[in-house]
Backbone as ProteinMPNN parsed JSONL, in Angstrom:
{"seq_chain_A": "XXXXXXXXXXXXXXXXXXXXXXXXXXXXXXXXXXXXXXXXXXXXXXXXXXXXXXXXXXXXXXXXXXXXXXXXXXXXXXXXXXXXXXXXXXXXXXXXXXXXXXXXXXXXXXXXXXXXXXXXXXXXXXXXXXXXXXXXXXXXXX", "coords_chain_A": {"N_chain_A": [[5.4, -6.713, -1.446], [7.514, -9.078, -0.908], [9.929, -11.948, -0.544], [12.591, -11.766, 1.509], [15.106, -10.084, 0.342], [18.88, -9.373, -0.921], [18.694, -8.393, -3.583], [16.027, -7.34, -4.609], [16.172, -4.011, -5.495], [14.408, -1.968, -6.672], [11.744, -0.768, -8.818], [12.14, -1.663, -10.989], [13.384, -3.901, -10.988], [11.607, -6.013, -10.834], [11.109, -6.163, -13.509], [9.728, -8.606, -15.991], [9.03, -10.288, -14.115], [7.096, -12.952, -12.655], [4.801, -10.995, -10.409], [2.312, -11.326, -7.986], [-1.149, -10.317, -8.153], [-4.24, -8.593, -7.649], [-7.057, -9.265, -8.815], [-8.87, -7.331, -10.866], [-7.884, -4.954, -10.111], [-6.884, -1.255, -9.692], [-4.282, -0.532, -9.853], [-3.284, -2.295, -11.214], [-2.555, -2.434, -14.297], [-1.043, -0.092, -14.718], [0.963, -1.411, -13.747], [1.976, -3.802, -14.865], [2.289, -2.516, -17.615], [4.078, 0.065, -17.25], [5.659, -0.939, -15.622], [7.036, -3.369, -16.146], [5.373, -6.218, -15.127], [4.684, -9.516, -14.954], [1.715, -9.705, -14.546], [0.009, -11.682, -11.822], [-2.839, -12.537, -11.89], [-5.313, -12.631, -8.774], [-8.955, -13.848, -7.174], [-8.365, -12.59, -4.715], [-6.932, -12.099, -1.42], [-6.467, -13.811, -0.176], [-5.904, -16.012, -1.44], [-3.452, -15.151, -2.972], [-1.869, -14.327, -1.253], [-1.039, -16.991, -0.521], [0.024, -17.879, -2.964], [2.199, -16.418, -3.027], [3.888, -17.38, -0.833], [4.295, -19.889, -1.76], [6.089, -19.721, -3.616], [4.351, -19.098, -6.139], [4.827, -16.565, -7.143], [7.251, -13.894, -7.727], [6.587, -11.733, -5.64], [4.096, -9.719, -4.193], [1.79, -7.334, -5.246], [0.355, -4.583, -3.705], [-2.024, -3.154, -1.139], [-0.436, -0.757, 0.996], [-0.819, -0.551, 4.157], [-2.281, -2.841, 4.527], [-0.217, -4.519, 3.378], [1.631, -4.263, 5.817], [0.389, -4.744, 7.96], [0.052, -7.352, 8.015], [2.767, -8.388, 7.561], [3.377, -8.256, 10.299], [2.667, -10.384, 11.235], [3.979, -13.808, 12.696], [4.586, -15.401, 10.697], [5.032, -14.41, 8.228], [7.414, -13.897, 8.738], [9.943, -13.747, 6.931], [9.639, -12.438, 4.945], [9.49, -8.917, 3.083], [8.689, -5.36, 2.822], [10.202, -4.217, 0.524], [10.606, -2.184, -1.497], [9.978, 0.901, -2.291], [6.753, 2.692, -1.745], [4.339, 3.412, -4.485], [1.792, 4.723, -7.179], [-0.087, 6.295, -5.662], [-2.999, 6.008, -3.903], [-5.3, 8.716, -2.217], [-6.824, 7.524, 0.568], [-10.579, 7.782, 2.072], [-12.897, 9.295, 3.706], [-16.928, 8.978, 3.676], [-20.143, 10.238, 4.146], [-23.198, 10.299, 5.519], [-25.913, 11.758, 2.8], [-26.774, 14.925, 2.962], [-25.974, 15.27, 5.765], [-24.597, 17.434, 7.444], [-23.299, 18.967, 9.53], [-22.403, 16.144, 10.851], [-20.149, 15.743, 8.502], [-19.156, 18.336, 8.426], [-17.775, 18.045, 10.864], [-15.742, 16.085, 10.888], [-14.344, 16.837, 8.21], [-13.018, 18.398, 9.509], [-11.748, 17.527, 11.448], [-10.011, 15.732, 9.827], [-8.63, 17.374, 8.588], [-6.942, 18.68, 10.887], [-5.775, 16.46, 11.637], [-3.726, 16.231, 9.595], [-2.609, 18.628, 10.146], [-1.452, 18.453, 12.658], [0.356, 16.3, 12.016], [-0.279, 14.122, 13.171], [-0.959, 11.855, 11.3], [1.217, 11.275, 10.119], [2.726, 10.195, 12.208], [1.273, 8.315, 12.841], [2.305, 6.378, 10.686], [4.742, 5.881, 11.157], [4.355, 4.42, 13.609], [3.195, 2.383, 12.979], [5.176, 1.294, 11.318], [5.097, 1.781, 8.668], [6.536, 3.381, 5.625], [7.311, 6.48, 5.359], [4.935, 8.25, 3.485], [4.392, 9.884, 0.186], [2.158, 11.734, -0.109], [0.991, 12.252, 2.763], [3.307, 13.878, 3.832], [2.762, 15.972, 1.972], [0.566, 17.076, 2.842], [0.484, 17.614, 5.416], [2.368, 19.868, 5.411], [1.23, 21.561, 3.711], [-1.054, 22.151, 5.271], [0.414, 23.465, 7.722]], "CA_chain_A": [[5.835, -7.66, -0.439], [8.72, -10.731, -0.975], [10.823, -12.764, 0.459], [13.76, -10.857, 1.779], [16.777, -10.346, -0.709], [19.443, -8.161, -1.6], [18.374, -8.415, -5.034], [15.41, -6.839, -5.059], [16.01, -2.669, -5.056], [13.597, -1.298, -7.391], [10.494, -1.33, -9.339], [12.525, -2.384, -12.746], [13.704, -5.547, -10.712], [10.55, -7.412, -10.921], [10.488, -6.38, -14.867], [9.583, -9.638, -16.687], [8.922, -11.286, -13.265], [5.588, -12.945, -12.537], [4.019, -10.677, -9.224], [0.588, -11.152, -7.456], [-2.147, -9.328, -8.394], [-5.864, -8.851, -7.266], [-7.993, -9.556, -10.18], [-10.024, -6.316, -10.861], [-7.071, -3.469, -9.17], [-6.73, -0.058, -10.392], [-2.866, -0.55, -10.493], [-2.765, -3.84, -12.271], [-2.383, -2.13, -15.81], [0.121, 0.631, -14.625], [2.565, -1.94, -12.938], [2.332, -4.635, -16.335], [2.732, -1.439, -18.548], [4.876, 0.801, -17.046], [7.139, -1.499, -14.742], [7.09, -4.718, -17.098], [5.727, -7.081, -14.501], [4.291, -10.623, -15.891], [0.838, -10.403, -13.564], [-0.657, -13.323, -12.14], [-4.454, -12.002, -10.867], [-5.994, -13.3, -8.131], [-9.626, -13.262, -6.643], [-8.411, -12.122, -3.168], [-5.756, -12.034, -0.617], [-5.75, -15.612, 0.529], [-5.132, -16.925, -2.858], [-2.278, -13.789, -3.621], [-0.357, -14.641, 0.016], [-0.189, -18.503, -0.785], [0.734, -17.999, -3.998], [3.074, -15.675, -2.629], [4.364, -18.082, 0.063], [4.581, -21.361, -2.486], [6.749, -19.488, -5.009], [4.485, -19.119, -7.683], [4.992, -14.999, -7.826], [8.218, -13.489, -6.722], [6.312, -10.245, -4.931], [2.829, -9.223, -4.071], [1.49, -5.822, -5.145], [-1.072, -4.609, -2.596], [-2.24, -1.993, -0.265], [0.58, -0.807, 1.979], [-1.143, -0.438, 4.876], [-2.564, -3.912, 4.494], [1.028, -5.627, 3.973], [2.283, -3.792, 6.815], [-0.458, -5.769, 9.105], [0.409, -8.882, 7.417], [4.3, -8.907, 8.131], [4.16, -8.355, 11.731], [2.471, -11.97, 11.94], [5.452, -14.497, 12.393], [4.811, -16.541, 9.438], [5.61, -13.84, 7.31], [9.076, -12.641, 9.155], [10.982, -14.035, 5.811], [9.512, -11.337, 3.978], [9.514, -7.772, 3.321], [8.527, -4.596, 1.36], [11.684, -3.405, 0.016], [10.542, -1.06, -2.323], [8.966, 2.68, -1.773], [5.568, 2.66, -3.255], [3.975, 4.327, -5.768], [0.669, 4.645, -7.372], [-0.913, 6.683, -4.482], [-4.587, 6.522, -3.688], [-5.666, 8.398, -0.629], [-8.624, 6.838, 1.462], [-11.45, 8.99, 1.8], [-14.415, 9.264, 4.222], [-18.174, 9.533, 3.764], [-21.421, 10.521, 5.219], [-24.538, 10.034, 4.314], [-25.902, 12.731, 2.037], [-27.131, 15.845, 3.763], [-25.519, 15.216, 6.895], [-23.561, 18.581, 7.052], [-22.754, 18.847, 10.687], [-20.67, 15.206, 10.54], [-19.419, 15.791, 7.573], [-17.726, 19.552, 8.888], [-16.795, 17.246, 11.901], [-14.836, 15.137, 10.357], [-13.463, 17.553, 7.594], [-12.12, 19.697, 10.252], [-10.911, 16.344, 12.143], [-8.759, 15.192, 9.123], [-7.626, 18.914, 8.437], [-6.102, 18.565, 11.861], [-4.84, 15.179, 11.791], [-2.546, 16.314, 8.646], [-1.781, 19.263, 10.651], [-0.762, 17.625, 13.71], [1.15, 15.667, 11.627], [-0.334, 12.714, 13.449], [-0.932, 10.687, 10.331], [2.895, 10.599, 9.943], [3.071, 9.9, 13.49], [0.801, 6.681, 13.047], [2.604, 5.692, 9.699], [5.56, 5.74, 11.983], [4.165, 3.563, 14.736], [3.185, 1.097, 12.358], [6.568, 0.741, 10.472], [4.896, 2.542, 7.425], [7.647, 3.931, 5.068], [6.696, 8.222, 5.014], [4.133, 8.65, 2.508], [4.384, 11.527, 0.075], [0.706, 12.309, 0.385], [0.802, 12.109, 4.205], [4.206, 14.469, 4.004], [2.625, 16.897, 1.396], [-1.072, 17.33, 3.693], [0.92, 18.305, 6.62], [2.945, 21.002, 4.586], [0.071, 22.551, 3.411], [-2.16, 22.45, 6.671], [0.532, 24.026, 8.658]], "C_chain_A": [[6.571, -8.779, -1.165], [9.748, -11.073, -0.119], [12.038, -11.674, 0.689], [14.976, -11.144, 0.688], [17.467, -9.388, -1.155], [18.691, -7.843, -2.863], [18.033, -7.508, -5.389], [15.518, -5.28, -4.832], [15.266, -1.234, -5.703], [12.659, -1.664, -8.213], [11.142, -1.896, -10.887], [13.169, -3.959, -12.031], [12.861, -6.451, -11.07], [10.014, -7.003, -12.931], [10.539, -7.998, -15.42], [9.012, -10.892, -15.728], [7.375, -11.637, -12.897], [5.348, -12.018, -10.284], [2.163, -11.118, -9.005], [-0.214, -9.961, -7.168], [-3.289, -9.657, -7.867], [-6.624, -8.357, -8.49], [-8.864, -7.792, -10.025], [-8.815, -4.767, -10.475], [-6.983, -2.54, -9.919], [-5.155, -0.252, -11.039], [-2.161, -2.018, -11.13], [-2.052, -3.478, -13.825], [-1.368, -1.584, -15.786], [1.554, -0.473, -14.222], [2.894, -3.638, -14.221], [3.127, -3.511, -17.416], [3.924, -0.714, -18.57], [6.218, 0.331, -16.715], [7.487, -2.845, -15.561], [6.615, -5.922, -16.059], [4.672, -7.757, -14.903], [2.888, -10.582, -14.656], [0.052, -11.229, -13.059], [-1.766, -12.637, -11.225], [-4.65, -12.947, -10.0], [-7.31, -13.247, -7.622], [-9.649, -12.307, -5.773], [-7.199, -12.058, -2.222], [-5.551, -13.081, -0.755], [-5.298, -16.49, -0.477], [-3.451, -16.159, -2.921], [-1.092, -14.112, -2.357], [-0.123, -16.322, -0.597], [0.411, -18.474, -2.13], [2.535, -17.443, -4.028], [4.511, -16.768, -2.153], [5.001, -19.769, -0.829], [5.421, -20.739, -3.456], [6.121, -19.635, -6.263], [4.359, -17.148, -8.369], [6.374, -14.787, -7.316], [7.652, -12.105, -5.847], [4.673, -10.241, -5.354], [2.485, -7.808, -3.762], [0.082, -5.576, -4.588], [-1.11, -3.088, -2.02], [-1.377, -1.855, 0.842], [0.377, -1.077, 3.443], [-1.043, -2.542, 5.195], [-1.265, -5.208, 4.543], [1.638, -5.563, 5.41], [1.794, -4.999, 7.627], [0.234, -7.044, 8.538], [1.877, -9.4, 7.731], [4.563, -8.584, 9.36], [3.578, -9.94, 12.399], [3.647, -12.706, 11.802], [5.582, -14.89, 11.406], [5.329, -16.2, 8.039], [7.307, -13.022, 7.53], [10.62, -13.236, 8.063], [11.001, -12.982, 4.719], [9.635, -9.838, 4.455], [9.252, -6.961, 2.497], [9.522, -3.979, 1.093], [11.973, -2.387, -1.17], [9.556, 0.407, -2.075], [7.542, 2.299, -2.517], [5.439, 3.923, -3.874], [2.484, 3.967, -5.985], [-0.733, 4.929, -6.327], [-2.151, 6.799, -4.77], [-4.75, 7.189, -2.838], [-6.69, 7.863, -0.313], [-9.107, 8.394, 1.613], [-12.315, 8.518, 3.088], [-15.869, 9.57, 3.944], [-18.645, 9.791, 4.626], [-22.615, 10.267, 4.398], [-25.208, 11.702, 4.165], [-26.997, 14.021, 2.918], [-26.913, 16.257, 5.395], [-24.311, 16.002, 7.215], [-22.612, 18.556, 8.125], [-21.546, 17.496, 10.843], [-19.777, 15.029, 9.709], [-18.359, 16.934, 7.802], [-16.858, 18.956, 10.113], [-15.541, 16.803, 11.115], [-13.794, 15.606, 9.237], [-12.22, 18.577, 8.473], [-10.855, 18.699, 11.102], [-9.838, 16.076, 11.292], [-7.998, 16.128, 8.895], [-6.439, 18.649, 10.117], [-5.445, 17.572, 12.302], [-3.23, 15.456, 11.012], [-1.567, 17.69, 9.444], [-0.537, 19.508, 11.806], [0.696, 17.155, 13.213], [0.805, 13.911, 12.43], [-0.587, 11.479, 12.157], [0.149, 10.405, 9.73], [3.436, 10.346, 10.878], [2.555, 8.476, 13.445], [1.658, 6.079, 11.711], [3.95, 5.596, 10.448], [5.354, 4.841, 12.708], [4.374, 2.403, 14.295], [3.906, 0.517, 11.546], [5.922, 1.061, 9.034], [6.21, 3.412, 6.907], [6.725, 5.358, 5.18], [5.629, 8.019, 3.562], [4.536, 9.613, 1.984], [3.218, 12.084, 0.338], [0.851, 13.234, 1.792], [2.046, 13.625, 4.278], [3.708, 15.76, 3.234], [0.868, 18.026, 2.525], [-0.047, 18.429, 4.928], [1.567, 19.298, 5.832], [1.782, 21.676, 4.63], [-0.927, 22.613, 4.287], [-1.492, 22.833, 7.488], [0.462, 25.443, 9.106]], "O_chain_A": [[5.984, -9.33, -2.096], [10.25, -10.479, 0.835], [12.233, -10.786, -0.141], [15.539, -12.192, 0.374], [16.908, -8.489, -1.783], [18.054, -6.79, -2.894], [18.651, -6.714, -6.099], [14.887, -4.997, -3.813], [15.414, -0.042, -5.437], [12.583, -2.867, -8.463], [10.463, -2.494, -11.722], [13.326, -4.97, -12.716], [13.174, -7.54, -11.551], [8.991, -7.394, -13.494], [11.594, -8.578, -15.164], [8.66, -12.005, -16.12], [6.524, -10.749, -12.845], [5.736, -12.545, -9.242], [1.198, -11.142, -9.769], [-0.097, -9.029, -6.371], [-3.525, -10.829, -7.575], [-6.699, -7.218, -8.951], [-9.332, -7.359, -8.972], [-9.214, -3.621, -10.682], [-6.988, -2.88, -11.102], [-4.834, -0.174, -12.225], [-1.049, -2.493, -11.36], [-1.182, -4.166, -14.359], [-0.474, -2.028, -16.507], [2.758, -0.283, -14.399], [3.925, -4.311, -14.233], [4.256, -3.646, -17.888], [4.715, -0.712, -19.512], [7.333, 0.703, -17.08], [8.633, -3.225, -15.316], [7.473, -6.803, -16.025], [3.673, -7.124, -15.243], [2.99, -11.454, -13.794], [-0.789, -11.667, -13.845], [-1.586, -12.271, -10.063], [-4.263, -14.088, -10.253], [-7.306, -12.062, -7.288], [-10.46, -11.381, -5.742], [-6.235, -11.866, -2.964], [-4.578, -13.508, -1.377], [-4.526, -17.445, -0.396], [-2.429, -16.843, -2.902], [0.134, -14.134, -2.466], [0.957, -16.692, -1.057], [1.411, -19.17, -2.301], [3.546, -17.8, -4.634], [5.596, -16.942, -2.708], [5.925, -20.496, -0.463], [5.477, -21.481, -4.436], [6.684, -20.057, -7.273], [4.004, -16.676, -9.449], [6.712, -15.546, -6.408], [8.565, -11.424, -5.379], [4.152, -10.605, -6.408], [2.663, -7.177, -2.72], [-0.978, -6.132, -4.874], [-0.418, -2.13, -2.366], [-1.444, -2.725, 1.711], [1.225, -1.744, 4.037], [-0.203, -3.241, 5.762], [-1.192, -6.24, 5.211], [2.048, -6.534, 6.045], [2.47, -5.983, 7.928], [1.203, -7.462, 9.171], [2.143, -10.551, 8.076], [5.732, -8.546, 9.744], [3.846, -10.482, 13.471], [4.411, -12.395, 10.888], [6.717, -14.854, 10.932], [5.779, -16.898, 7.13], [7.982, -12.175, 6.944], [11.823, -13.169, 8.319], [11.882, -12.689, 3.91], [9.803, -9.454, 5.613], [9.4, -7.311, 1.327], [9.617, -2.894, 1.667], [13.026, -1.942, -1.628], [8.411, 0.485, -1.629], [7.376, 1.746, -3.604], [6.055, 4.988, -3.854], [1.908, 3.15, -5.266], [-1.791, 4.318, -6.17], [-2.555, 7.511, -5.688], [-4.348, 6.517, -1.888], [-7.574, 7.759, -1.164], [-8.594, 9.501, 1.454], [-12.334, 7.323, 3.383], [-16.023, 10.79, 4.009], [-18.174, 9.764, 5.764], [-22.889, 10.107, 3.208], [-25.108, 12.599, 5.002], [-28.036, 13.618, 3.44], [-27.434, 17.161, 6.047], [-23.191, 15.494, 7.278], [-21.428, 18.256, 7.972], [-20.324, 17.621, 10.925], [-18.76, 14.36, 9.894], [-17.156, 16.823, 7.565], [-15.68, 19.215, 10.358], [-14.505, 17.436, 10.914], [-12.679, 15.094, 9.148], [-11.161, 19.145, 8.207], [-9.664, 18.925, 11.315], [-8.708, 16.128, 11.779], [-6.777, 15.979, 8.934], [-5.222, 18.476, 10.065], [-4.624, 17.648, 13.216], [-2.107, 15.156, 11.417], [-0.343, 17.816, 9.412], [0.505, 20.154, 11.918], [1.792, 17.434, 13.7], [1.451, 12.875, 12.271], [-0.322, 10.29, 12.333], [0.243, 9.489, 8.914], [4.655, 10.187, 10.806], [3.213, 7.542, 13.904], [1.604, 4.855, 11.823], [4.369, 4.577, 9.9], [6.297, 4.053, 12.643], [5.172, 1.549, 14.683], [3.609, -0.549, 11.008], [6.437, 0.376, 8.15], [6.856, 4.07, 7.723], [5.5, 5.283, 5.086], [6.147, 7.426, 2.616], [5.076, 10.461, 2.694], [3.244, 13.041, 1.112], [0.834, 14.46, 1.903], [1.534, 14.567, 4.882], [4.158, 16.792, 3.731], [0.5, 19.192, 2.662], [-0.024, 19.649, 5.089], [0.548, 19.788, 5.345], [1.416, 22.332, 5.606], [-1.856, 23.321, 3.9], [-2.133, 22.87, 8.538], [0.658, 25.727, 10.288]]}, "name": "protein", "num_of_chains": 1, "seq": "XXXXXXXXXXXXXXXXXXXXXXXXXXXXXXXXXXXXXXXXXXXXXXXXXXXXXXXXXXXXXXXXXXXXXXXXXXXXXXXXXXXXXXXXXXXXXXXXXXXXXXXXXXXXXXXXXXXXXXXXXXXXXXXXXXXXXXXXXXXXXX"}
């Protein structure tokens, strides 16, 4: 997530640049290492958006989903994510342990979500860029 700008059109743009980080993230190391970016940790969101918002990062690396929500409030309609991501996690579901029956529920439920293709139907709704994940599930569950 940043302010809107031609500028920015790839992950080597923000090399050398300070971004916002969440203290503790899996992809904190890969996106200093790989992409060169100067990271400034934070405990939590609410520190990582104002820091965001006061200019002391140029871009906040986060959970896509999570920016998405965040830029349809007004206060953020200066910004934007202007780069594809990367560094896919998928989400997962539990159950609690021996609980077979909701657990085949729910395996059979997400099997048919990817097959549907509805989980590239909701990353659609919500102005989500395509996932590859999301694009590779449905392939292989049809």
């Amino acid at each position: 997530m940043a302010a809107k700008s031609p500028h920015l059109s790839g992950w080597e743009g923000l090399r050398g640049k300070k971004v916002c980080l969440i203290q503790g993230a899996f992809y904190n190391k890969e996106l200093q290492e790989k992409y060169g970016v100067e990271g400034v940790a934070f405990p939590g969101t609410p520190e990582a958006y104002a820091a965001l918002r006061n200019g002391n990062c140029v871009a906040f690396a986060y959970d896509d989903t999570a920016l998405v929500g965040e830029l349809l409030k007004p206060e953020w309609s200066g910004y934007e994510m202007p780069l594809d991501s990367i560094l896919f996690q998928p989400w997962g579901m539990a159950v609690r342990l021996g609980d077979k029956s909701f657990a085949d529920f729910l395996s059979k439920t997400i099997v048919d979500w990817h097959k549907t293709g509805f989980i590239i139907q909701l990353e659609s709704k919500w102005g989500i860029k395509p996932t590859t994940f999301a694009k590779e599930m449905s392939a292989k569950y049809k």
